[in-house]
C-alpha positions in Angstrom: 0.0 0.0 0.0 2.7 2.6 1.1 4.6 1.8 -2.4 1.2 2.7 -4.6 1.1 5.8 -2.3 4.8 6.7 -2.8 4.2 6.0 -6.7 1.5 8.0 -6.9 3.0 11.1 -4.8 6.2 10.8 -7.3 3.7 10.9 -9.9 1.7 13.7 -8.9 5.2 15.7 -8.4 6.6 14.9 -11.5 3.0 16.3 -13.3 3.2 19.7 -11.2 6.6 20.2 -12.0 6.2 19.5 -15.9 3.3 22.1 -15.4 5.7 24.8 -13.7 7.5 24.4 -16.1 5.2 25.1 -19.2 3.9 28.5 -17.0 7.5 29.4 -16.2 8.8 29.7 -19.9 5.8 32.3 -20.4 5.6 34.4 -17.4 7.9 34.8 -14.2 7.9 32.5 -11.3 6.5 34.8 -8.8 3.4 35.6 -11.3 2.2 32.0 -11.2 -0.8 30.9 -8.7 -1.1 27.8 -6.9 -4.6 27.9 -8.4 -3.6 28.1 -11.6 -0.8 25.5 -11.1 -2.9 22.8 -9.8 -6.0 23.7 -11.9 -3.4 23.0 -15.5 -2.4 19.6 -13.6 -5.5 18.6 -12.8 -5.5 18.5 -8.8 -7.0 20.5 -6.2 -4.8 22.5 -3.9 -5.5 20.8 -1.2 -3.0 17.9 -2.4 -0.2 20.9 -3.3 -0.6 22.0 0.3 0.0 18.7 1.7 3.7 18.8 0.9 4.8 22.7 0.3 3.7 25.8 1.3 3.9 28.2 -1.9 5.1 28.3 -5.3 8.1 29.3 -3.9 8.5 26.1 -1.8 7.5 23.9 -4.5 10.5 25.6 -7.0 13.3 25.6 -4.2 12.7 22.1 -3.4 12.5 21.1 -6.8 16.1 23.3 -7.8 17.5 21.6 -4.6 17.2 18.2 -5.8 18.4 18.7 -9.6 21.7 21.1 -7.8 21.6 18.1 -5.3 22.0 15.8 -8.0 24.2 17.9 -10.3 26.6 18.3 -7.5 26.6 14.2 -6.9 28.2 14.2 -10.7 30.9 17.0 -10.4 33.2 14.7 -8.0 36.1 14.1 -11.0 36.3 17.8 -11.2 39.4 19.4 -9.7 40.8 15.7 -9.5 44.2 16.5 -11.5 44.5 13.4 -14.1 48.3 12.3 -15.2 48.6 14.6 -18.3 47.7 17.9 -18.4 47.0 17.9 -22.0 43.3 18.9 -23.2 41.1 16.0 -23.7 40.2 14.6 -26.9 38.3 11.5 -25.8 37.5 12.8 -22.6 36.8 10.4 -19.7 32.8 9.4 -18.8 33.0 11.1 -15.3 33.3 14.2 -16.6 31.0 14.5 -19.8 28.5 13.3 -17.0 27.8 17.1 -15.5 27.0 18.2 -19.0 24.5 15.0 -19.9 23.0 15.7 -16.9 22.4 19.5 -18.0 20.7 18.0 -21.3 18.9 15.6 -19.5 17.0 18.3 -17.5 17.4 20.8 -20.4 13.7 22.0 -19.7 14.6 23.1 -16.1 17.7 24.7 -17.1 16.2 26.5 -20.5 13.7 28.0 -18.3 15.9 28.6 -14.8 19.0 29.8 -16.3 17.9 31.9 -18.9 16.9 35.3 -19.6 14.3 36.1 -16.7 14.9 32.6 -15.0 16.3 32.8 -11.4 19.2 34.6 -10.9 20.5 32.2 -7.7 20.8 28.9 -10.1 23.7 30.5 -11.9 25.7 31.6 -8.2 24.2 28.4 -6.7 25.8 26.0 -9.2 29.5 28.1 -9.1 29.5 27.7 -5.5 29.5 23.9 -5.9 32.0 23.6 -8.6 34.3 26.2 -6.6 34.1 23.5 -3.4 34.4 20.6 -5.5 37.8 22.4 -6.3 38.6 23.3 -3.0 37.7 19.5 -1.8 40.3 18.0 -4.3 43.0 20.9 -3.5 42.8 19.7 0.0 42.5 15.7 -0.7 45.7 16.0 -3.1 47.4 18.1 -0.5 46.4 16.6 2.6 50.2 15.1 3.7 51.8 19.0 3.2 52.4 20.6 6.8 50.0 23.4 5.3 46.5 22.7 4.8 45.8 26.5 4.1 44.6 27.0 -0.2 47.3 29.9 -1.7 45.2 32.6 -2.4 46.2 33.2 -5.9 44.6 29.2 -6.2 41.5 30.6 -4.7 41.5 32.6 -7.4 41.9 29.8 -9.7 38.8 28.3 -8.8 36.8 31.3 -8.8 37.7 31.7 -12.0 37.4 28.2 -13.2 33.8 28.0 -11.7 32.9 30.8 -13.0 34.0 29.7 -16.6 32.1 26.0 -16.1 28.8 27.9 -15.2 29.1 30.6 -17.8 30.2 28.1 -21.0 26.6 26.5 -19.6 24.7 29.2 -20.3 26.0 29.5 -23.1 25.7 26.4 -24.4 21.7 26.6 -23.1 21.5 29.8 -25.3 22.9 28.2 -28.4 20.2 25.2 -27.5 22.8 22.3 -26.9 24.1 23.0 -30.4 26.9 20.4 -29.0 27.2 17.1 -27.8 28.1 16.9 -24.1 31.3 15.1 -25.3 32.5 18.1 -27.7 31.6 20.5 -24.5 34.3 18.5 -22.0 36.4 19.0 -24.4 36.2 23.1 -25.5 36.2 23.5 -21.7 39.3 21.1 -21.3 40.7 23.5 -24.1 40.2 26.4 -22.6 40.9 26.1 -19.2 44.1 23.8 -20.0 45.8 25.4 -23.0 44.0 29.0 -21.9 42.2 31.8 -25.0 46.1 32.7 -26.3 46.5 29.1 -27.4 43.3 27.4 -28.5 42.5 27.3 -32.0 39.9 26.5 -33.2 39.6 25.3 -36.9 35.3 24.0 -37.0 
């Protein structure tokens, strides 16, 4: 009994937030009713209330689950591999963050584009930037010092900031490349740096 329950409360989520979704590409998040949510879905809002308070509540814990999940999948990043050259067949673990972002290309399209939420963007840097500082720390945890040189602070700011924003960009150009090709521009870029990438297609 409690499994058909839990089936059918996954199922009723997964309807309101394909329906959030449809409202949010035409008007902003904080125009859209719970009436007018549930009423496109199909449910009373009596069953929304049972598990969030607003429209608000219902978005936040939907964003923290995909960022929960997103952030599951950025482990290889930061984790220095033997050569430093950019990748041309680039390893599964870390095409993975940028399947993900095509897998839940509807969330993103809406979220992290013009007029989406402004926190995604910040949200997801600050997870790439620890993920950094996690593997700093795990490849320097014998050295007498366990304090990160500031200049490599910088680094990572940088470098997060650059993962996030080729992202958007790619979202903008609507995935016009494979999650493959994208490892690899970004390997380019952030290996070889914009004085010594060329590219030829």
């Amino acid at each position: 009994m409690n499994d058909k329950v839990d089936r059918r409360i996954l199922r009723t989520r997964t309807l309101l937030r394909d329906v959030l979704l449809d409202l949010a590409s035409e008007k902003t998040l904080e125009s859209i009713t719970v009436r007018e949510l549930t009423e496109k879905a199909g449910l009373n809002r009596g069953t929304f209330y049972l598990h969030y308070k607003d429209i608000h509540d219902f978005y936040e814990q939907f964003k923290h689950e995909l960022l929960e999940q997103f952030h599951a999948l950025i482990k290889k990043l930061g984790h220095t591999p033997e050569s430093q050259e950019p990748f041309s067949n680039p390893p599964s673990g870390y095409v993975r963050p940028f399947e993900y972002v095509l897998e839940q290309k509807r969330f993103f399209k809406v979220f992290m584009g013009r007029g989406g939420d402004s926190a995604l963007s910040l949200q997801m840097t600050e997870l790439i930037n620890r993920q950094f500082v996690h593997a700093y720390k795990a490849k320097h945890r014998q050295t007498s010092s366990p304090e990160i040189p500031v200049k490599q602070e910088y680094l990572f700011a940088y470098l997060a900031s650059a993962y996030v924003g080729t992202i958007q960009f790619w979202i903008q150009r609507d995935f016009d490349l494979s999650p493959a090709d994208m490892t690899i521009v970004f390997s380019q870029i952030s290996r070889l740096g914009s004085t010594h990438v060329n590219f030829t297609d």
